[in-house]
Wavefront OBJ file of the C-alpha trace (Angstrom):
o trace
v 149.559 136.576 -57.157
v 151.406 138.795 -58.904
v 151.601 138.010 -63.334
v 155.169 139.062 -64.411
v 156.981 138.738 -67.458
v 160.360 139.797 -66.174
v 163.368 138.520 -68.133
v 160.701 137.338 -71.385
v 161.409 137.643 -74.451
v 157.719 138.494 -76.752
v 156.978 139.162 -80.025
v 153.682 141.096 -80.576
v 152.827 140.543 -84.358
v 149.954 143.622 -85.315
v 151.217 145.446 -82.680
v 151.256 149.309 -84.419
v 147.531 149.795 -83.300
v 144.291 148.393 -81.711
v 144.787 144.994 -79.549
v 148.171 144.787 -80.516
v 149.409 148.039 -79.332
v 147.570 147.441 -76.333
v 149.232 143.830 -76.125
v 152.850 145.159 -76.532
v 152.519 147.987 -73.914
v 150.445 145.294 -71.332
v 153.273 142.858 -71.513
v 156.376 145.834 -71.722
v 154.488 147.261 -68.478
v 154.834 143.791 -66.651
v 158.731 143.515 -67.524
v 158.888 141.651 -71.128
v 160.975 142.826 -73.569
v 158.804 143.332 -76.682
v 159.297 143.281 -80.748
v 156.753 145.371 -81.754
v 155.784 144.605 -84.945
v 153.644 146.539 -87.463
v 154.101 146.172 -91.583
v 151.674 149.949 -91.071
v 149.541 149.162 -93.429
v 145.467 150.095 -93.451
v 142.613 147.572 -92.134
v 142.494 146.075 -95.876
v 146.130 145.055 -95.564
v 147.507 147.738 -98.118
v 150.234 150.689 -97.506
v 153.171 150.967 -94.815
v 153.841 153.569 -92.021
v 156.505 153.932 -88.877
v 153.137 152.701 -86.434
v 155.333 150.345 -84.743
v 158.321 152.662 -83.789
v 155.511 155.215 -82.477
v 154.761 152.362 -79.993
v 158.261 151.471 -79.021
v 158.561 155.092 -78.453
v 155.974 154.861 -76.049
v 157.440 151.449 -74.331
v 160.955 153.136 -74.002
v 159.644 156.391 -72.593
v 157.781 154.583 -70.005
v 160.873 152.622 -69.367
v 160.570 149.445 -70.856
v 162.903 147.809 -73.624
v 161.067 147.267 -77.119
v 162.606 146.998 -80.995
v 160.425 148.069 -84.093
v 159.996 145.537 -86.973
v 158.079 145.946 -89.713
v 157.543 142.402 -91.467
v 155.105 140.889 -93.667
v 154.056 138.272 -91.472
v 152.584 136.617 -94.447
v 156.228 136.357 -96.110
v 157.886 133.891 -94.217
v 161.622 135.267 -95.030
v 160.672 138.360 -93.407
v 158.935 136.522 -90.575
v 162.683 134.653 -89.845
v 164.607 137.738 -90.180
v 162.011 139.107 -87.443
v 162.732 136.321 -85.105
v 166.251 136.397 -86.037
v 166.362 140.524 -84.492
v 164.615 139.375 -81.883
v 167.346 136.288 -80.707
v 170.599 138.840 -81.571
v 169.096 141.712 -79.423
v 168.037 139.215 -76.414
v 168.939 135.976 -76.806
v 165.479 134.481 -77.820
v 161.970 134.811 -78.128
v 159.641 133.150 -74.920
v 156.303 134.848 -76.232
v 154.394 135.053 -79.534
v 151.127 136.540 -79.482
v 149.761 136.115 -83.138
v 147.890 139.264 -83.573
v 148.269 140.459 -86.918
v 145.270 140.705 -89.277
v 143.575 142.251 -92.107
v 139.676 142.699 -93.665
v 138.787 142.600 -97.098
v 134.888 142.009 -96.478
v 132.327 141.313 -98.914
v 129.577 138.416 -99.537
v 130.883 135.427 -100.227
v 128.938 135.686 -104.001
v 131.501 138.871 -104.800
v 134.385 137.806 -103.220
v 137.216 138.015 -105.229
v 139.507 134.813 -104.966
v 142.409 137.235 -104.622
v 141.149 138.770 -101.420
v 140.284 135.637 -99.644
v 143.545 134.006 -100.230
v 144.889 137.790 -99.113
v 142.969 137.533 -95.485
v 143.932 133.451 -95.287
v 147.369 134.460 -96.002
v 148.093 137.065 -93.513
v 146.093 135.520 -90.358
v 146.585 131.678 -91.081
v 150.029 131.449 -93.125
v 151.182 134.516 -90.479
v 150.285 132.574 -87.947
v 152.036 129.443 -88.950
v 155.124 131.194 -90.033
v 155.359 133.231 -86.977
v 155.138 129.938 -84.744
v 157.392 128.122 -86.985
v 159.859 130.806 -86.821
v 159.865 130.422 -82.886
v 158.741 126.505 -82.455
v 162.876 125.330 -82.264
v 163.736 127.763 -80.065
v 161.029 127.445 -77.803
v 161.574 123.331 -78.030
v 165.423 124.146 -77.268
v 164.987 126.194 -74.088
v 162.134 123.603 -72.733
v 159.940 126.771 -72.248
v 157.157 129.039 -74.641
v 153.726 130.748 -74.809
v 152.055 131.146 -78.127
v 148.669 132.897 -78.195
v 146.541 132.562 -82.232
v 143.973 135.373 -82.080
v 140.944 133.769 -83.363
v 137.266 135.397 -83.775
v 133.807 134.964 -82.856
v 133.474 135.011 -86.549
v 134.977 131.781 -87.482
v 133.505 130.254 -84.247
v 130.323 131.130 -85.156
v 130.248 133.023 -88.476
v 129.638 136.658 -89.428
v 127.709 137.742 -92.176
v 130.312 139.200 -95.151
v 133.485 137.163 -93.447
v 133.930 133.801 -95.220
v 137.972 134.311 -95.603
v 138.114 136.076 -92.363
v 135.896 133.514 -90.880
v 137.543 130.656 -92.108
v 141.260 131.859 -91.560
v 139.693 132.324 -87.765
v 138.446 129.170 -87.208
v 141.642 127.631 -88.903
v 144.187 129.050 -86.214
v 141.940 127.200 -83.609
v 142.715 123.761 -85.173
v 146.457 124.633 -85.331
v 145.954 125.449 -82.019
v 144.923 121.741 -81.216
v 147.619 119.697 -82.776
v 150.396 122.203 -81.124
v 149.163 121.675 -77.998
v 149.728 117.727 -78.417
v 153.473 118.387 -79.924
v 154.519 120.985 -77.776
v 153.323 119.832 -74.140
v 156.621 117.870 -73.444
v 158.610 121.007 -73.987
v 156.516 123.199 -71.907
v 155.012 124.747 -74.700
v 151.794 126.266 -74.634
v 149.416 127.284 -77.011
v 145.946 129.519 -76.623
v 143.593 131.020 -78.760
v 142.257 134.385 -77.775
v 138.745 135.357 -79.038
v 138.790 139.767 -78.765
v 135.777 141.818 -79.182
v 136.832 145.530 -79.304
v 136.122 148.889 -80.760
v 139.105 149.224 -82.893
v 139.703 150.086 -86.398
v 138.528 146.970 -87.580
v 135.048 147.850 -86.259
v 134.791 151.599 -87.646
v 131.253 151.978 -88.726
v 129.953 148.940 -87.109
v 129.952 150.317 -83.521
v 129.017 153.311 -81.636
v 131.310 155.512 -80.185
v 129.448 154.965 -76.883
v 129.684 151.527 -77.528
v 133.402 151.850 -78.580
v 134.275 153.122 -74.841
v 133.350 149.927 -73.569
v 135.400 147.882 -75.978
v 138.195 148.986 -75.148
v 141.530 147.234 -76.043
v 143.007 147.031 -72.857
v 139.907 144.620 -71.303
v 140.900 142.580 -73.821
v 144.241 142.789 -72.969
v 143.804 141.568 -69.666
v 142.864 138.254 -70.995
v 145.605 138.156 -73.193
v 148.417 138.399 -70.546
v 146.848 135.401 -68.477
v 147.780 133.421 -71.448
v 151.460 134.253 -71.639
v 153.254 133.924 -68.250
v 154.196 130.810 -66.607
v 151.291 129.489 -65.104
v 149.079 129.655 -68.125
v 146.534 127.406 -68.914
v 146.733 125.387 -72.169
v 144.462 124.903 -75.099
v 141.809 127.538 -73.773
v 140.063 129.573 -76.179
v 139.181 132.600 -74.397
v 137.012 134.682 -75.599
v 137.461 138.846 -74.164
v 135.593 141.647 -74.348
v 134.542 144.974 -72.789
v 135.672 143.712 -69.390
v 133.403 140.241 -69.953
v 135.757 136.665 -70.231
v 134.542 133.633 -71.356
v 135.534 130.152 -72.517
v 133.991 128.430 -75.502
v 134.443 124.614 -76.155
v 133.911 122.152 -79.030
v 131.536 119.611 -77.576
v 130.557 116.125 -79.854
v 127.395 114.684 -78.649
v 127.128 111.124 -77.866
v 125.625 109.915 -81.559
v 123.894 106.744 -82.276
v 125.087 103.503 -84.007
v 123.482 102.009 -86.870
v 124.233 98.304 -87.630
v 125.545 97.582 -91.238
v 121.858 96.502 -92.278
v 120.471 100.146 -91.769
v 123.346 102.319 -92.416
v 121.284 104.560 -95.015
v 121.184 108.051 -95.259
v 117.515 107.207 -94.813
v 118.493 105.728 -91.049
v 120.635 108.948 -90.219
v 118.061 111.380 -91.254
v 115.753 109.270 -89.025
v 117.308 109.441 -85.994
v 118.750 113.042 -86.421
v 116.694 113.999 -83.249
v 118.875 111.593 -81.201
v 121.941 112.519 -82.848
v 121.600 116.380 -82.303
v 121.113 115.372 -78.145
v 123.142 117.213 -76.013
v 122.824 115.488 -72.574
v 125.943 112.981 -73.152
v 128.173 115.199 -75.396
v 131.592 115.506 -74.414
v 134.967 117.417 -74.640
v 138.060 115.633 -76.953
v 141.246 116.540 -76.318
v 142.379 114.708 -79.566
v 140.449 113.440 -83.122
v 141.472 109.945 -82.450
v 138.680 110.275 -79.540
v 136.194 110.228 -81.822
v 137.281 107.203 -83.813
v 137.662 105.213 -80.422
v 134.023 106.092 -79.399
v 132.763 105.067 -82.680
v 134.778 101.374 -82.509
v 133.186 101.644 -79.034
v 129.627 102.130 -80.632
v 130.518 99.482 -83.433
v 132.213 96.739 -80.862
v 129.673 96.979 -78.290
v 126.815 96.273 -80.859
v 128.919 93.453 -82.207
v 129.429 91.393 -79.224
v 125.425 91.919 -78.622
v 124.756 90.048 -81.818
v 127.068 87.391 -80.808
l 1 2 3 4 5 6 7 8 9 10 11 12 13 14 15 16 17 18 19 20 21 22 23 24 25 26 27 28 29 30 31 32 33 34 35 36 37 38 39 40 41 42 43 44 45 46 47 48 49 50 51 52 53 54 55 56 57 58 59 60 61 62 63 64 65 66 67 68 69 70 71 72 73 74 75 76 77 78 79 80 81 82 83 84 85 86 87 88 89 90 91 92 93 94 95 96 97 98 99 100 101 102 103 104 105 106 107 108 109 110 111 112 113 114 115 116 117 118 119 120 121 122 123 124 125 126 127 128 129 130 131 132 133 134 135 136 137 138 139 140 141 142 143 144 145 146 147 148 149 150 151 152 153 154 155 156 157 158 159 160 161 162 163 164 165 166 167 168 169 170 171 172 173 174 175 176 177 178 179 180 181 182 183 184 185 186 187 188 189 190 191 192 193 194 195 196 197 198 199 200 201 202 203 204 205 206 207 208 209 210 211 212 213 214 215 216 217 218 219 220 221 222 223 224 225 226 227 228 229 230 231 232 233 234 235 236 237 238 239 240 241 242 243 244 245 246 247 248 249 250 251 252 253 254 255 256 257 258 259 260 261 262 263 264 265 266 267 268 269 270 271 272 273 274 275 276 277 278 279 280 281 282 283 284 285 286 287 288 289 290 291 292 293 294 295 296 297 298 299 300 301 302 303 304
């Protein structure tokens, strides 16, 4: 089995450095046709610079067809005007990989308000734009692969990260709901959970360490979630040549009749409630509500 993207159409958002860079030349390499693009601006988010014509330079000498764009992904009228260069050059747009991303770290106590509407703005907002931008299309032609980059940080939390973190987690549950909406037009969505020793790590990993991480293991993950046979709403989580999967799991829960439904009663049987043996995987949040009517209806007919 051979992964080819020959004939696709992909935007790479982020794409001037790091994963993305890495992202664009992976898929150009395979046969897409890539948008690169890069606003060129530092880790923080601020300043501009040609970093995403540097990388279509590299896709063209090596062949491949590629187009520099520098939006704000965080502006959606730039984000349209992106995906409208995109359709006039090739006819459409098969592949968004949602890459782009800034840090403005600090506790949560001296975080300015500014700075974590900043971070939500550029990965959340950029990420809905940029899949808004593409969603008709994609519904039109029956066919598209859309890949959020979320983080171990808003699955699990990192010290210093509570906008990153939270703009993270966030892509995941947009994730969820287009999955449901766009199955029936052979849409796909993934999330993609990197770990690599790019500029967004400087200072927090060794250089030794940095070798390992490199962008292209991640990369490899990446491209199994953009050609046809992809998988759908799979986090998968990539680094230094290790792949994973994580899951949300609920456990099974208890029911409390209406007699001993006190905070009292929940605290009480918080052992129970935290056991793992019977969780399960949802597909949908109306799952929950049916177990719990389940829970409540089953307890019901007992009485009577």
């Amino acid at each position: 089995m051979s992964i080819r993207y020959d004939g696709r159409v992909a935007i790479v958002t982020g794409a001037g450095n790091g994963l993305g860079r890495s992202h664009a030349l992976g898929l150009s390499s395979r046969g897409a046709k890539v948008l690169v693009n890069d606003l060129g601006g530092a880790v923080d988010g601020t300043g501009v610079s040609d970093a995403a014509r540097m990388v279509v330079e590299e896709i063209t000498a090596a062949g491949g067809q590629a187009i520099a764009n520098g939006a704000d992904v965080s502006k959606i009228d730039e984000v349209k005007e992106m995906v409208a260069q995109a359709t006039a050059e090739w006819g459409g747009v098969d592949i968004l990989v949602n890459n782009a991303g800034i840090l403005r770290d600090k506790t949560f106590a001296k975080m300015t308000m500014d700075d974590f509407r900043r971070v939500v703005d550029v990965h959340l907002m950029g990420s809905v734009y940029c899949t808004k931008a593409v969603w008709h299309g994609m519904r039109e032609k029956g066919y598209g692969r859309i890949v959020m980059t979320t983080s171990s940080s808003g699955l699990y939390g990192n010290f210093g990260q509570a906008n990153y973190g939270a703009a993270k987690m966030a892509v995941v549950g947009l994730m969820n709901t287009l999955v449901m909406e766009g199955e029936k037009y052979n849409i796909k969505v993934n999330c993609l959970a990197p770990a690599a020793g790019t500029r967004m790590l400087e200072g927090l990993m060794s250089e030794e360490n940095s070798k390992l991480m490199t962008p292209e293991a991640v990369t490899a993950g990446l491209l199994t979630l953009c050609d046809d046979e992809a998988p759908n709403r799979t986090i998968l989580c990539a680094g230094g040549g290790g792949f994973a999967r994580t899951h949300i799991y609920e456990t099974n829960g208890v029911y409390l009749p209406s007699n001993a439904q006190t905070p009292e009663n929940v605290r009480a049987r918080m052992n129970v409630i935290n056991d793992s043996r019977d969780e399960k995987l949802f597909v949908g949040g109306y799952q929950q509500a049916e177990k719990f009517l389940e829970m409540a209806k089953g307890n019901d007919t007992k009485k009577n």
